[in-house]
N, C-alpha and C positions, 0 to 999 in steps of 0.2 A: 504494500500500500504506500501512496508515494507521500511522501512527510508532510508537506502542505494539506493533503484528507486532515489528517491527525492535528494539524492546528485549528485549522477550519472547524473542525467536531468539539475541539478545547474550548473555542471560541461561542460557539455554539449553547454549550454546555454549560457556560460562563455568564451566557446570558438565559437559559432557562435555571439555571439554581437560582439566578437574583427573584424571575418573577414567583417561582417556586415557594422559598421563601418569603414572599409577600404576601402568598395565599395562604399557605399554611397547612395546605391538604395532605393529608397525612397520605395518601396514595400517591400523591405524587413526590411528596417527597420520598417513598420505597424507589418511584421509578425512577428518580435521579440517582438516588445510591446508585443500582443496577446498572443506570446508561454509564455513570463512571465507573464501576466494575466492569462494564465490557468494551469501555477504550482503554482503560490501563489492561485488559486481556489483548486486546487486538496490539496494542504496543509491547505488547511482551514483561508485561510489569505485572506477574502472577500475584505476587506478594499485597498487591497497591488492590489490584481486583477482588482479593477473595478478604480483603479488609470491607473493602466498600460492598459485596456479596453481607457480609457479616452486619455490618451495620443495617442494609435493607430486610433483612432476617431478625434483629430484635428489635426495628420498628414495626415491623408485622407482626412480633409474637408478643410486645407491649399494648397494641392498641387493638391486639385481637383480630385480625383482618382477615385471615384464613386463607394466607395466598403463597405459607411458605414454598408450595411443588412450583413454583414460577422462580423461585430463587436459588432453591436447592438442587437442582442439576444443575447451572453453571455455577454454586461453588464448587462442587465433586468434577466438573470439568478444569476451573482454575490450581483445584489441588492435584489432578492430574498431570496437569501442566508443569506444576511447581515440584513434580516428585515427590508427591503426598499421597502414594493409593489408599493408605486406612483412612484418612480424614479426609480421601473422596469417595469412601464406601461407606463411611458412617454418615457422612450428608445425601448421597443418592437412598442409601438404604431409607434413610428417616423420609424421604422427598415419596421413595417408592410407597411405603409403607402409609404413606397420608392418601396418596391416591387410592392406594388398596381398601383404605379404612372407609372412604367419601366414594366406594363403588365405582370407581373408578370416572368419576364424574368431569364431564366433557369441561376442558378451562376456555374462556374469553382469551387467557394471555399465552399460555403454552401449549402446544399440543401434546396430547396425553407417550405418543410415540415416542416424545425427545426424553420426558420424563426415564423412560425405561431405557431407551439408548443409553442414556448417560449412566443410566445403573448397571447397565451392562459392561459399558466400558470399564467401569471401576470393577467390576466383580474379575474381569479377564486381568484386569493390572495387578488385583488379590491372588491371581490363579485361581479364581472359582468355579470353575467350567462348567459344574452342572447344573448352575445356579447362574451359571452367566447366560447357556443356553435357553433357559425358562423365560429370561428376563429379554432377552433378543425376539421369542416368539411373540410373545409381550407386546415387543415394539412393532412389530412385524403386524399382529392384530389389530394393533390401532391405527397403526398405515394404512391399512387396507379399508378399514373403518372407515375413514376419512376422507376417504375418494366414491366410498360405494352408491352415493347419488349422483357424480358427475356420470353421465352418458357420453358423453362426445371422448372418444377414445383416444383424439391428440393432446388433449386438455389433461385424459388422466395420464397417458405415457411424461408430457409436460410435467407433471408435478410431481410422477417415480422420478425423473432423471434430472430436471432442473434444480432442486431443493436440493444442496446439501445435505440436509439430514437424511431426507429420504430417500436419496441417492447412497449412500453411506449403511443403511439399516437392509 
Protein backbone atom coordinates (compact mmCIF):
# COMPACT_ATOMS: atom_id res chain seq x y z
CA UNK A 1 0.00 0.00 0.00
CA UNK A 2 1.80 3.11 -1.04
CA UNK A 3 2.42 5.46 2.08
CA UNK A 4 0.50 8.49 1.14
CA UNK A 5 -3.04 5.63 1.54
CA UNK A 6 -1.74 5.49 5.05
CA UNK A 7 -1.47 9.36 5.67
CA UNK A 8 -4.40 10.08 3.89
CA UNK A 9 -6.53 7.33 6.34
CA UNK A 10 -4.31 9.15 9.51
CA UNK A 11 -5.79 12.08 8.26
CA UNK A 12 -8.95 10.99 7.84
CA UNK A 13 -9.10 9.20 11.02
CA UNK A 14 -7.86 12.41 12.67
CA UNK A 15 -10.69 14.10 11.63
CA UNK A 16 -13.54 11.43 12.56
CA UNK A 17 -12.09 10.96 16.25
CA UNK A 18 -12.59 14.82 16.74
CA UNK A 19 -16.27 14.74 15.51
CA UNK A 20 -16.51 11.24 17.37
CA UNK A 21 -15.67 12.74 20.40
CA UNK A 22 -18.16 15.57 20.09
CA UNK A 23 -20.86 13.11 19.89
CA UNK A 24 -20.02 10.95 22.22
CA UNK A 25 -21.71 7.74 20.86
CA UNK A 26 -20.42 5.07 22.43
CA UNK A 27 -20.71 2.89 19.09
CA UNK A 28 -18.99 4.98 17.50
CA UNK A 29 -16.47 5.58 19.54
CA UNK A 30 -15.96 1.10 19.59
CA UNK A 31 -15.61 1.95 15.62
CA UNK A 32 -12.82 4.27 15.86
CA UNK A 33 -10.81 2.05 18.29
CA UNK A 34 -11.39 -0.70 15.55
CA UNK A 35 -10.64 1.67 12.38
CA UNK A 36 -7.37 2.46 14.39
CA UNK A 37 -6.62 -1.03 15.02
CA UNK A 38 -6.90 -1.96 11.41
CA UNK A 39 -4.58 0.92 10.16
CA UNK A 40 -1.92 0.24 12.73
CA UNK A 41 -2.67 -3.66 11.38
CA UNK A 42 -2.46 -2.73 7.76
CA UNK A 43 0.85 -0.63 8.76
CA UNK A 44 2.34 -3.41 10.38
CA UNK A 45 2.07 -2.07 13.89
CA UNK A 46 0.52 -5.50 15.49
CA UNK A 47 1.32 -4.24 18.97
CA UNK A 48 -0.56 -0.58 18.37
CA UNK A 49 -3.61 -2.76 16.80
CA UNK A 50 -4.43 -5.28 19.18
CA UNK A 51 -4.03 -2.38 21.99
CA UNK A 52 -6.61 -0.25 20.06
CA UNK A 53 -8.71 -4.12 19.33
CA UNK A 54 -8.59 -4.16 23.22
CA UNK A 55 -9.68 -0.81 24.02
CA UNK A 56 -12.94 -1.31 21.47
CA UNK A 57 -13.54 -4.71 23.44
CA UNK A 58 -13.85 -3.02 27.08
CA UNK A 59 -15.91 -0.26 25.67
CA UNK A 60 -18.35 -2.89 24.44
CA UNK A 61 -18.16 -5.02 27.59
CA UNK A 62 -18.59 -1.78 29.88
CA UNK A 63 -21.58 -0.39 28.30
CA UNK A 64 -22.83 -3.66 27.55
CA UNK A 65 -23.21 -3.49 23.74
CA UNK A 66 -23.13 -7.12 22.63
CA UNK A 67 -20.91 -6.69 19.70
CA UNK A 68 -17.71 -8.22 21.05
CA UNK A 69 -17.77 -11.22 17.65
CA UNK A 70 -17.05 -7.93 15.49
CA UNK A 71 -14.00 -7.20 17.47
CA UNK A 72 -12.76 -10.43 18.56
CA UNK A 73 -11.55 -12.15 15.25
CA UNK A 74 -9.33 -9.26 14.23
CA UNK A 75 -7.73 -9.21 17.71
CA UNK A 76 -6.90 -13.21 17.36
CA UNK A 77 -5.84 -12.07 13.66
CA UNK A 78 -3.55 -9.14 15.15
CA UNK A 79 -2.16 -11.78 17.79
CA UNK A 80 -1.54 -13.90 14.95
CA UNK A 81 0.29 -11.56 13.29
CA UNK A 82 2.26 -10.54 16.30
CA UNK A 83 3.37 -14.28 17.06
CA UNK A 84 0.78 -14.71 19.78
CA UNK A 85 -1.25 -18.02 18.72
CA UNK A 86 -2.62 -18.71 22.55
CA UNK A 87 -3.82 -15.13 22.93
CA UNK A 88 -5.33 -15.51 19.27
CA UNK A 89 -7.04 -18.64 20.27
CA UNK A 90 -8.39 -17.43 23.56
CA UNK A 91 -9.99 -14.27 21.63
CA UNK A 92 -11.26 -16.30 18.51
CA UNK A 93 -12.31 -19.13 20.96
CA UNK A 94 -14.23 -16.42 23.31
CA UNK A 95 -15.58 -14.49 19.72
CA UNK A 96 -16.59 -18.31 18.43
CA UNK A 97 -18.10 -19.39 21.45
CA UNK A 98 -20.53 -15.87 21.63
CA UNK A 99 -21.77 -16.77 18.23
CA UNK A 100 -22.40 -20.39 19.35
CA UNK A 101 -24.03 -19.16 22.53
CA UNK A 102 -26.54 -16.20 20.30
CA UNK A 103 -27.39 -19.30 17.75
CA UNK A 104 -25.24 -18.40 15.67
CA UNK A 105 -27.11 -15.04 14.80
CA UNK A 106 -26.62 -13.27 11.52
CA UNK A 107 -24.25 -9.74 12.56
CA UNK A 108 -25.03 -6.14 10.61
CA UNK A 109 -21.12 -5.72 11.06
CA UNK A 110 -19.34 -9.19 10.59
CA UNK A 111 -20.18 -11.91 8.80
CA UNK A 112 -20.75 -14.92 10.76
CA UNK A 113 -17.89 -16.91 8.14
CA UNK A 114 -14.96 -14.43 9.11
CA UNK A 115 -15.87 -15.14 12.77
CA UNK A 116 -14.96 -18.80 12.36
CA UNK A 117 -12.05 -18.21 9.64
CA UNK A 118 -10.21 -16.53 12.09
CA UNK A 119 -10.83 -19.26 14.65
CA UNK A 120 -9.71 -21.46 12.42
CA UNK A 121 -6.66 -19.94 11.79
CA UNK A 122 -5.74 -19.64 15.27
CA UNK A 123 -6.80 -23.22 16.03
CA UNK A 124 -4.17 -24.40 12.81
CA UNK A 125 -1.27 -21.92 14.55
CA UNK A 126 -2.31 -24.00 18.12
CA UNK A 127 -1.98 -27.20 15.92
CA UNK A 128 -5.49 -28.16 16.46
CA UNK A 129 -6.47 -29.99 13.51
CA UNK A 130 -9.51 -31.52 14.46
CA UNK A 131 -10.98 -28.76 16.00
CA UNK A 132 -9.57 -26.47 13.28
CA UNK A 133 -11.26 -28.62 10.64
CA UNK A 134 -14.97 -28.28 12.58
CA UNK A 135 -14.38 -24.72 12.65
CA UNK A 136 -13.32 -24.35 8.69
CA UNK A 137 -16.64 -26.28 7.92
CA UNK A 138 -18.19 -23.70 10.09
CA UNK A 139 -16.97 -21.03 7.85
CA UNK A 140 -17.51 -22.98 4.93
CA UNK A 141 -21.41 -23.12 6.02
CA UNK A 142 -21.81 -19.62 6.57
CA UNK A 143 -20.39 -18.95 3.05
CA UNK A 144 -22.52 -20.71 1.52
CA UNK A 145 -25.23 -19.39 3.74
CA UNK A 146 -24.72 -16.05 2.58
CA UNK A 147 -24.91 -16.25 -1.08
CA UNK A 148 -27.95 -18.84 -1.08
CA UNK A 149 -30.57 -16.10 -2.34
CA UNK A 150 -28.22 -14.52 -4.86
CA UNK A 151 -29.41 -16.22 -8.28
CA UNK A 152 -27.47 -14.66 -10.88
CA UNK A 153 -24.53 -17.09 -10.81
CA UNK A 154 -21.68 -14.26 -11.84
CA UNK A 155 -22.76 -12.27 -8.86
CA UNK A 156 -22.25 -15.50 -6.71
CA UNK A 157 -18.94 -16.81 -8.44
CA UNK A 158 -18.01 -12.78 -7.94
CA UNK A 159 -18.35 -12.91 -4.34
CA UNK A 160 -16.58 -16.88 -3.90
CA UNK A 161 -13.56 -15.30 -5.61
CA UNK A 162 -13.59 -11.54 -5.20
CA UNK A 163 -13.63 -11.25 -1.25
CA UNK A 164 -10.64 -12.00 0.26
CA UNK A 165 -12.10 -13.80 2.97
CA UNK A 166 -14.17 -15.94 0.81
CA UNK A 167 -11.68 -16.43 -1.59
CA UNK A 168 -9.28 -17.70 1.36
CA UNK A 169 -12.06 -20.03 3.25
Amino acid sequence: IPLGMFDSAQRHLEEFEGLVRDFGDLDLIVSLEFLKGELAFKEGNNKTAIRNYKSALRIIQEAHLNSETSILPELGKAHLANGEPEAALKATTKGANLHRARLFAVSEVVPSQLIWWRHTQALVANKKTKEANESLQLAYKFLLESIQNIQDEGLRRNYLNKVKLNRDI
